[in-house]
C-alpha positions as CSV (number, residue, x, y, z in Angstrom):
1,X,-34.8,-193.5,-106.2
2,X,-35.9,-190.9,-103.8
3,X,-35.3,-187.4,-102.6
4,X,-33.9,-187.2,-98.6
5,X,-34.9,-184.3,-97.1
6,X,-31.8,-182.4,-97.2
7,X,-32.3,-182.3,-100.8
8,X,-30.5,-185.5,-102.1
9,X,-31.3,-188.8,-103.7
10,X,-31.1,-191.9,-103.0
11,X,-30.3,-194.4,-105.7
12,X,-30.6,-198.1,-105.8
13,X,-29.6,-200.9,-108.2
14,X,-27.5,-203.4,-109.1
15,X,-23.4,-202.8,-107.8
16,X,-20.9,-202.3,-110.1
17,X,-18.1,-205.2,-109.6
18,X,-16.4,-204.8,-113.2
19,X,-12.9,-204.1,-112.0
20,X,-12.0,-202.4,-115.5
21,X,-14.7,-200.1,-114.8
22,X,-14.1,-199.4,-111.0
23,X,-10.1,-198.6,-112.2
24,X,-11.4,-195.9,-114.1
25,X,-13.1,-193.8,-111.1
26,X,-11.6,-192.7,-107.9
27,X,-14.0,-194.1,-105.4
28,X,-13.8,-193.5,-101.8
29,X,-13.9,-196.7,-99.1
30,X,-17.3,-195.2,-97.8
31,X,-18.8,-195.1,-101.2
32,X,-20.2,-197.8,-103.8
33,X,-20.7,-197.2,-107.4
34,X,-24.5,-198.9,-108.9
35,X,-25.7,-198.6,-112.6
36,X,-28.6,-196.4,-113.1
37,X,-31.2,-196.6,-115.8
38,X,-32.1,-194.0,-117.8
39,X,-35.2,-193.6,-116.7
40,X,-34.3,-192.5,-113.4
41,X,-31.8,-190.4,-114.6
42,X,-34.3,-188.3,-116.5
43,X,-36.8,-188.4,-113.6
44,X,-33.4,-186.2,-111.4
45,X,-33.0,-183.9,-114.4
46,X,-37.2,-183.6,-114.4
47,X,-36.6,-182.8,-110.9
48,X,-38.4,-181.4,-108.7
49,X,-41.8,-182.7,-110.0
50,X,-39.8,-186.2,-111.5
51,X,-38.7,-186.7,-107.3
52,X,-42.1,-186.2,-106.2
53,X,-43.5,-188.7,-108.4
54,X,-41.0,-191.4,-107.6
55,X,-41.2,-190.7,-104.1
56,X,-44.9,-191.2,-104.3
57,X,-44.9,-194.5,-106.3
């Protein structure tokens, strides 16, 4: 994960293909859906000092 410098993140892990669980979201054609631990989850809601340390790692 890291923070772009518009103030986003970036996220990346392993791509959701379970169709039962892609029919229950409305996902655009320009997106993708990926799992995300919990650990990085809490490091976004620690944010901004979580970012900065991931960015750094």
């Amino acid at each position: 994960m890291s923070r772009t410098p518009s103030g986003t993140f970036v996220v990346q892990d392993r791509e959701v293909t379970d169709p039962e669980a892609l029919a229950q979201m409305e996902i655009p054609d320009y997106e993708t859906v990926v799992e995300v631990h919990k650990p990085a989850i809490v490091a976004l809601l620690e944010e901004p000092r979580g970012a900065d340390l991931q960015r750094r790692a």
